[in-house]
N, C-alpha and C positions, 0 to 999 in steps of 0.2 A: 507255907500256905495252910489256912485253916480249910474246914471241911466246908465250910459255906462258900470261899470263895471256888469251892471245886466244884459245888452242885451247878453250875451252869453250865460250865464246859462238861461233864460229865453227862446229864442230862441229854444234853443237844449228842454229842456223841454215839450216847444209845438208842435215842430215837433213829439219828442215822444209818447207825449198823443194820437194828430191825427191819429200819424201811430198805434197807439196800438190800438184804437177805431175803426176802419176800418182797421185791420186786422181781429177782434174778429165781428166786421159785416161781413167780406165774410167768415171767417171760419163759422160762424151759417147758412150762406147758401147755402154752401159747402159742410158741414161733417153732419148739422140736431145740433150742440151743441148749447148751452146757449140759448135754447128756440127755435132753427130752424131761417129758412128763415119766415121772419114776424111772428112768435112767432106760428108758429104751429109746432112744434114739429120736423118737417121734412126738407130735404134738398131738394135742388132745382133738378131735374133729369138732367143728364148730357150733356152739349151740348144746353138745352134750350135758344132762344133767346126771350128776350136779359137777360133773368135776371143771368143763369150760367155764361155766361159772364162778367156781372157784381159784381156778385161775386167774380172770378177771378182775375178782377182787383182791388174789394175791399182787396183783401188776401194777393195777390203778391207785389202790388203797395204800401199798407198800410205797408208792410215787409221791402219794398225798402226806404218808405221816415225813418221809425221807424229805423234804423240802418243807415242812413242818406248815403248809397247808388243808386249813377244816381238817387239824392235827384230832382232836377230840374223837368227833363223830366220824371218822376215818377209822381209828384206832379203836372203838368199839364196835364195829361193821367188822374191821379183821379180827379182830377176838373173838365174836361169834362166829365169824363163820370157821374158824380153828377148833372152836369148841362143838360145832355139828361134827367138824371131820372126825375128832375124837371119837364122842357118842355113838358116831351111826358105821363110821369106817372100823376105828379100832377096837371100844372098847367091846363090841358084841365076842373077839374072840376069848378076851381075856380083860377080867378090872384093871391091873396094873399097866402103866406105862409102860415100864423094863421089859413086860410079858405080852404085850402085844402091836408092838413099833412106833407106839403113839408117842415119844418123849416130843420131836420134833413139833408136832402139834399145842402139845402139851403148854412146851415154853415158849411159842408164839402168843398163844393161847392166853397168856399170863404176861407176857411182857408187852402185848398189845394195851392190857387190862390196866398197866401200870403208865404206859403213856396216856391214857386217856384220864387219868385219874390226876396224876401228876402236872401235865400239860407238854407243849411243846420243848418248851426254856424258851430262854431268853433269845437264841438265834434260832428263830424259826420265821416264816413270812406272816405265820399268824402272832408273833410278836413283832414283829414290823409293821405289819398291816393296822395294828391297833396302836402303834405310839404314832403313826402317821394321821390317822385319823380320830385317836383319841379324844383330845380337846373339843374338835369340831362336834363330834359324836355323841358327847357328853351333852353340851349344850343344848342340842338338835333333840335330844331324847327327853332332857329337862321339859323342853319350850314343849312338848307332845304331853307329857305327863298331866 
């Protein structure tokens, strides 16, 4: 297998992982499962800023890039809002990652950054969504221009 024929299933792969890893971080801080919000047991109370929020967008967002729909603008909404948690949560104690627990953030932070940039691959709904309506869409946009 060459390296081309690998970027598609690798791609879709790591989109998946991300989104499924940050689905299951905002459900824990959302619903209290798989050890709670920060491993205590409990959910975050509802509406709290910012972290219920952030949750949400860990749930929602992590839901949207993992089934690889509004992959893009999903995937930069979760990199910012990784990149607030850094800034405002970790890096105040200390600059570095290693020195202040931010790594988690960190490579969310960045591998959000790379799905958006990259795109969904080839098996996502928003590549289905667009060979299904391609053609049609193309034309439809033509006849507007």
């Amino acid at each position: 297998m060459t390296a081309n024929r690998l970027a598609d299933p690798v791609i879709t792969l790591f989109r998946v992982v991300v989104g499924l890893l940050f689905v299951l971080h905002g459900a824990a801080s959302l619903f209290g499962v798989f050890g709670g919000n920060r491993g205590s047991g409990q959910a975050i109370e509802f509406g709290v800023w910012p972290g219920w929020w952030a949750a949400v967008i860990q749930f929602v967002g992590g839901l949207l890039v993992l089934v690889g729909l509004g992959t893009r603008i999903a995937a930069v909404i979760c990199s910012g809002s990784m990149a607030y948690a850094y800034f405002v949560v970790h890096q105040p104690s200390s600059l570095l990652p290693m020195n202040n627990g931010g790594e988690l953030a960190t490579l969310f932070c960045w591998s959000f950054l790379l799905i958006a940039v990259v795109g969904p691959g080839r098996w996502a709904l928003d590549s289905l969504l667009a060979r299904r309506t391609g053609p049609a869409r193309r034309s439809e946009l033509a006849a507007t221009s």
